[in-house]
C-alpha positions in Angstrom: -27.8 -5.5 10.3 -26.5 -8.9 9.9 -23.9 -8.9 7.6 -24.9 -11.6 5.0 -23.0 -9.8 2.5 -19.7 -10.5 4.2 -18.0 -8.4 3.9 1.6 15.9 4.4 -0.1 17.8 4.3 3.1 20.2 6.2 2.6 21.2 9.5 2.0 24.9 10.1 4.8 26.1 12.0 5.2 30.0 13.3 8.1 32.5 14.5 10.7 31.2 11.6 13.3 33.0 12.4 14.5 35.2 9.0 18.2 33.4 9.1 17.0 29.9 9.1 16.8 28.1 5.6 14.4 24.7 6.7 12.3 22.0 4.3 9.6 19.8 5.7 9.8 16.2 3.8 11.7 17.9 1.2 9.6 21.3 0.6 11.2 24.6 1.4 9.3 26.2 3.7 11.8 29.5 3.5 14.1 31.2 1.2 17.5 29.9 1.1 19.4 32.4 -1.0 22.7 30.8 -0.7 21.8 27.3 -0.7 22.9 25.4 -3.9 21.8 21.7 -2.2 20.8 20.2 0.6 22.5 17.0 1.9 21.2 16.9 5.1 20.1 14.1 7.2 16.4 13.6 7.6 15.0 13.1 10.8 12.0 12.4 12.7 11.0 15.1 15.7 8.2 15.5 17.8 7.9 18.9 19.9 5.8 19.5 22.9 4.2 23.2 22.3 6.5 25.9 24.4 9.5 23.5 24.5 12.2 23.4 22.6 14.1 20.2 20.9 16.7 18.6 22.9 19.4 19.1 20.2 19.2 20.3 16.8 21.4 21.7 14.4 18.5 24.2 12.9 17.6 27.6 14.7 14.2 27.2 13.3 13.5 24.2 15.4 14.5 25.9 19.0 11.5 28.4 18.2 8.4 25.8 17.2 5.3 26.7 19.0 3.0 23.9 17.0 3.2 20.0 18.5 3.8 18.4 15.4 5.8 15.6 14.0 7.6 15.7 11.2 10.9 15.3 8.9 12.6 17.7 9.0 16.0 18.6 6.9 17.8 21.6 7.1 19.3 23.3 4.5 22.8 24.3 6.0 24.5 27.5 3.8 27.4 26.1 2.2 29.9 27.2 0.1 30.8 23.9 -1.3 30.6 23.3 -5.5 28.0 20.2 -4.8 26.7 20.2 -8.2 30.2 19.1 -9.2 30.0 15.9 -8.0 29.2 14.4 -10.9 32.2 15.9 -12.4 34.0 14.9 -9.7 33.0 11.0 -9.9 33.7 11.4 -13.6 37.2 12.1 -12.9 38.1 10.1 -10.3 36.5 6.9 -11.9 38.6 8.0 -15.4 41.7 9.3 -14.0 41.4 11.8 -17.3 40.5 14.9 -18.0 39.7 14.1 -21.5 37.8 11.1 -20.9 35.8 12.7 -18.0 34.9 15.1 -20.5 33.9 13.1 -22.4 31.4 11.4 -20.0 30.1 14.7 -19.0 29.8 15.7 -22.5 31.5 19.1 -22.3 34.9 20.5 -23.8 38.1 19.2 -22.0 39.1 23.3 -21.5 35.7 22.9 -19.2 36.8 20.4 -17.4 40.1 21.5 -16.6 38.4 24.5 -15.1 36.1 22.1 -13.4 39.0 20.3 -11.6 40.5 23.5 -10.5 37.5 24.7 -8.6 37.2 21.0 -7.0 41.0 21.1 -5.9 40.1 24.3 -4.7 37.1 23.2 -2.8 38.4 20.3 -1.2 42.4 21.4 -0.2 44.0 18.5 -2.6 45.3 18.2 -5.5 42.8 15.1 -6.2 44.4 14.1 -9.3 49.0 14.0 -9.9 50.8 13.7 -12.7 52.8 10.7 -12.9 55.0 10.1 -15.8 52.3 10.3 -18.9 48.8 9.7 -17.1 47.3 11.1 -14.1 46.5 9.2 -11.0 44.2 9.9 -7.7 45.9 10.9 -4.5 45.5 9.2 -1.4 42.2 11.4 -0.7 40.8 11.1 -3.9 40.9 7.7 -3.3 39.1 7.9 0.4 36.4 10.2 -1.1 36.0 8.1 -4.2 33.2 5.2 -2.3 31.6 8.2 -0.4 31.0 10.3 -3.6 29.6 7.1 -5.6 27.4 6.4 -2.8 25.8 9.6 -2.5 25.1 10.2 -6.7 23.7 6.5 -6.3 21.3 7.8 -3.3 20.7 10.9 -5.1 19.6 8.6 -8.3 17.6 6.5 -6.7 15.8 9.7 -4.9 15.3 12.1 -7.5 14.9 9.3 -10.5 12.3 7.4 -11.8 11.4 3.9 -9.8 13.4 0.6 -10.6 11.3 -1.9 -12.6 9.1 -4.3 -10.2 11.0 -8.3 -11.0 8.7 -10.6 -9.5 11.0 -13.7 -9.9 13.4 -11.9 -7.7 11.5 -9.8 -5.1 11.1 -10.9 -1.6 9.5 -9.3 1.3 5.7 -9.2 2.8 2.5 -8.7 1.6 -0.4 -8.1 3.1 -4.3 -9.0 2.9 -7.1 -8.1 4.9 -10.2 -11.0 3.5 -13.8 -11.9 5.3 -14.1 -15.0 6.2 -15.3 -16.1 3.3 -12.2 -14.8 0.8 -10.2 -16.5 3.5 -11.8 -20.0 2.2 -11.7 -20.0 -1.7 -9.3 -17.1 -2.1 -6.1 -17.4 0.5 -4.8 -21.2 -1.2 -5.2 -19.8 -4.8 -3.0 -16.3 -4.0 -0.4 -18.1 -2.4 -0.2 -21.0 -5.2 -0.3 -17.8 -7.9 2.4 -16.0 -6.2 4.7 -18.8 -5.4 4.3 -19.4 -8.8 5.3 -15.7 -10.3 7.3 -14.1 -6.9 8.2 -17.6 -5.3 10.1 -14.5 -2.8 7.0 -13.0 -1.6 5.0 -14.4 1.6 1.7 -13.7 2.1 0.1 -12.6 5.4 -3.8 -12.2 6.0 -5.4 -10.2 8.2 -9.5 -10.3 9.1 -11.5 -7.5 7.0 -12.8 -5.3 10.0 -14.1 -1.8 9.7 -10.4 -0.6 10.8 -9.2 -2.2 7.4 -9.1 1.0 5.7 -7.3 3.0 8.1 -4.7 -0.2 8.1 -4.3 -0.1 4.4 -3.7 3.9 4.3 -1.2 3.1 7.0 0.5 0.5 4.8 -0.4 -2.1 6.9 -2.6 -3.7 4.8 -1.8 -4.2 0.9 -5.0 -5.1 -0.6 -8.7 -5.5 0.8 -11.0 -7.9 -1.3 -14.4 -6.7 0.0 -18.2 -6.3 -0.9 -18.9 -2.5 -1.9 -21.0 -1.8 1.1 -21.2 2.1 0.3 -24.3 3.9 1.9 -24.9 0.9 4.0 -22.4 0.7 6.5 -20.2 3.7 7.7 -16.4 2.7 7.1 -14.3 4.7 8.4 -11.3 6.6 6.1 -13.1 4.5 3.3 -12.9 7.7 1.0 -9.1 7.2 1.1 -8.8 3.8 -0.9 -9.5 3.2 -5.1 -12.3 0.8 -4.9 -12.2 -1.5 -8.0 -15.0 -3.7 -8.9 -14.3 -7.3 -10.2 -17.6 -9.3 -10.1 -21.0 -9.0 -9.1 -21.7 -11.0 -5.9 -25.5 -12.3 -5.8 -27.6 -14.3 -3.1 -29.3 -17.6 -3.2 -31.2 -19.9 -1.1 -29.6 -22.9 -0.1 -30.9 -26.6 1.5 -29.3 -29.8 1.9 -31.9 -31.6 0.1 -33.6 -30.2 -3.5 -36.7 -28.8 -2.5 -39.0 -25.9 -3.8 -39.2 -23.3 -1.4 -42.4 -20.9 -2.0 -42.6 -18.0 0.2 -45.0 -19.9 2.1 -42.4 -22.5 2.9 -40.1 -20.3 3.3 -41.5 -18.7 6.1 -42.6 -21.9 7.6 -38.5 -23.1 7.4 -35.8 -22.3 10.6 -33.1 -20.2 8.9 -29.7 -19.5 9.6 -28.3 -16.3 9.5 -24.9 -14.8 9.0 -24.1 -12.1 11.6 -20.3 -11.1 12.4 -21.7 -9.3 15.3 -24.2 -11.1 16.2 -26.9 -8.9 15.2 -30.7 -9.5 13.9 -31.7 -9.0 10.4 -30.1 -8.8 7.3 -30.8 -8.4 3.8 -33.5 -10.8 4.1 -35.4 -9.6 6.7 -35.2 -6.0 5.7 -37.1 -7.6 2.3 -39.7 -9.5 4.3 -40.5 -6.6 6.7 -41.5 -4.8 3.3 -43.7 -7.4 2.7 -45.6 -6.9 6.3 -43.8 -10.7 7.1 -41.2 -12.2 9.1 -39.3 -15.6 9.3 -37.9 -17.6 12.0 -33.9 -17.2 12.9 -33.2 -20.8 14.3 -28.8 -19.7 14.8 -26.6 -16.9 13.9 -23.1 -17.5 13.7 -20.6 -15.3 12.7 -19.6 -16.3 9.3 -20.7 -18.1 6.0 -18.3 -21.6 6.6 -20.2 -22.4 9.7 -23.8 -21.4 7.9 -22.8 -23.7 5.1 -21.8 -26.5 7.7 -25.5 -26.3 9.7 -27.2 -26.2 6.6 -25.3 -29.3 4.8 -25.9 -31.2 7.9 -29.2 -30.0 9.3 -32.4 -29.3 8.1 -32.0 -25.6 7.9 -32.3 -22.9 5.8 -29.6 -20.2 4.6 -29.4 -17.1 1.8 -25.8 -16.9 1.0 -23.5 -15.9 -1.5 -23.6 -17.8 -4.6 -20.1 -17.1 -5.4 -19.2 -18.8 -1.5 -21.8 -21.6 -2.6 -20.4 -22.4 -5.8 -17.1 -23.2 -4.6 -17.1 -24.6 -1.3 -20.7 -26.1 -1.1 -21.2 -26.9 -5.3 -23.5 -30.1 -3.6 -26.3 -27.8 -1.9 -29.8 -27.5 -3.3 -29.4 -23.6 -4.9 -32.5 -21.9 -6.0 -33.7 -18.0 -6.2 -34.4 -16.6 -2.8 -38.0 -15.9 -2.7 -37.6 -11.9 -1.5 -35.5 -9.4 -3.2 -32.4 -9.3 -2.5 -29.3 -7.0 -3.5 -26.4 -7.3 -5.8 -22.9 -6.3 -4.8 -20.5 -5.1 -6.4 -17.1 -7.6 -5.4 -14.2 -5.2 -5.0 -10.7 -5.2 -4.7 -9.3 -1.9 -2.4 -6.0 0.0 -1.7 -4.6 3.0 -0.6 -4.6 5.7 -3.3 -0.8 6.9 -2.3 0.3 3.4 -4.1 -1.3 4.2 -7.4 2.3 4.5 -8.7 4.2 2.2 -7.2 5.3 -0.9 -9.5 5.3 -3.7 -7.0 1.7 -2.5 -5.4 0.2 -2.6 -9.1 1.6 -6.0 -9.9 0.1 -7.0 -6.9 -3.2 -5.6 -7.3 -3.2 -7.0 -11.1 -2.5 -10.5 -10.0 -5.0 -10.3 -7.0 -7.7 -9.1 -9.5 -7.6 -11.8 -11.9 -7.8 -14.2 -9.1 -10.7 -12.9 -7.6 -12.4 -12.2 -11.3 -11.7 -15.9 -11.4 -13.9 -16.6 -8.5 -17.1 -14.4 -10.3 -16.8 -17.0 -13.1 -16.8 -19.8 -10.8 -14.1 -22.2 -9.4 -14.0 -25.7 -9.9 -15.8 -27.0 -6.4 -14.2 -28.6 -4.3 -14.8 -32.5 -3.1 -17.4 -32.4 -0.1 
């Protein structure tokens, strides 16, 4: 049809052996009595069924019969007190029992216990008494950056996201438009977002059937597309939110103001949009319910180039009115004299960045723009 609308889980692994205490992307996947917490290093793997890794410090990974690829961490038995290092920052930082108490909000008897089992743990005395005050040794000190650092990647982990600051956010992002949101949409994002996140560069990629599989990838940020549900199969399309923002309708279009019955409708050369170069579209599809058919007189692949033949030749064209409006305002536009569908104008993302604060500001600010375009740009000077 020609196309005048535009347009972990975790891998099952096998033969764990009983000793081995693994997590895949952070869920245990076997009992790990005597594991308090894992600071492991994530890695990725990929294992070839009935080999074995070339290194690993996990014995579960050496018996893997699945391919799969994965991260894996492993949860390594330890003795260590780590859920004291936040009592150990505490009284490095403060130099003071009493005042690292005091941060921790617990008694200073509690504390002073706590210090003794971290001396103990680490083989030093951590902090000396030096005339009235204590003071860090030399490998309190050393340890000191390396316990800050890992509380600040444990914060930043386990807590809630940092607030989205537009003003101050650089980076990429990512829009996959038809040729037609490439034309009246692409200049107005990027004068938006210089405006609000003058950091943020904007990259735009042609709205294909792959653009769903792109955005669940993360390639792709936002999608501004026509809902073309149980018309066209889209592959992974079940995978984005699919938010409607306007309704896009067609109308017929000349250079010169001219009543077009269906008679003369018929009688007129047309020209049709058709990425693919295909024959039919909405049009026909309405005409061959009618028992009637119209002449095609050039198909070209998308609605800039319709709007150019028509403006300049005698031709006919059933476009977009939204597309019309705004980069054609001086075209004859009337009803088209066969039915012709409404459709929905959506804007679509992957559902795995519901949450994520920069992906909705993103999606807020791309919505009012193209909600903008339903209510109708001003046109621009032919």
């Amino acid at each position: 049809m020609g196309m005048e609308a535009g347009f972990v889980r975790l891998h099952h692994v096998t033969r764990w052996p009983s000793a081995a205490s693994c997590s895949t992307r952070g869920v245990p996947i076997w009992p790990a009595p005597t594991t308090t917490m894992c600071l492991g290093l994530s890695v990725s793997l990929r294992f070839d069924m009935g080999t074995s890794p070339r290194s690993s410090t996990c014995p579960a990974l050496e018996h893997a019969d699945n391919r799969f690829s994965a991260y894996h961490v492993c949860l390594q038995s330890m003795d260590a007190p780590v859920d004291l290092l936040p009592a150990l920052l505490a009284l490095l930082e403060t130099e003071s029992v009493t005042l690292a108490a005091r941060r921790m909000r617990v008694g200073q008897p509690a504390m002073s216990r706590t210090l003794e089992k971290l001396r103990q743990a680490t083989g030093d005395e951590l902090l000396v008494r030096t005339g009235r005050k204590l003071v860090r040794t030399r490998r309190a000190s050393e340890i000191l950056p390396e316990v800050r650092s890992l509380l600040s990647g444990a914060q930043r982990v386990l807590g809630p996201p940092s607030a989205f600051v537009p003003r101050t956010a650089q980076g990429v992002v990512t829009f996959a438009l038809g040729d037609d949101m490439q034309a009246v949409l692409a200049s107005r994002l990027l004068e938006r977002m210089r405006a609000a996140a003058p950091g943020l560069d904007i990259r735009v990629r042609p709205l294909v059937l792959e653009s769903a599989h792109e955005a669940v990838r993360g390639v792709v940020d936002l999608a501004v597309m026509p809902d073309l549900r149980g018309q066209v199969r889209i592959p992974m399309l079940d995978e984005l939110v699919i938010s409607a923002q306007y309704t896009r309708r067609f109308v017929t279009v000349t250079r010169k103001r001219k009543k077009l019955t269906l008679e003369a409708f018929l009688a007129a050369e047309h020209a049709l949009v058709s990425p693919g170069g295909e024959e039919g579209g909405y049009v026909d599809d309405a005409l061959r319910a009618l028992g009637k058919r119209r002449r095609v007189a050039v198909t070209v692949p998308g609605f800039q180039a319709a709007i150019t033949l028509v403006r300049e030749l005698d031709l006919v064209a059933t476009l977009p009115d939204d597309i019309v409006r705004v980069l054609a305002p001086r075209l004859h536009r009337q009803a088209c004299p066969v039915s012709t569908p409404e459709l929905p104008m959506c804007v679509a993302w992957a559902r795995r960045f519901n949450q994520d604060a920069r992906h909705r500001w993103l999606r807020e600010l791309v919505s009012e723009v193209v909600r903008e375009l339903g209510r109708g740009f001003p046109g621009r000077a032919e």
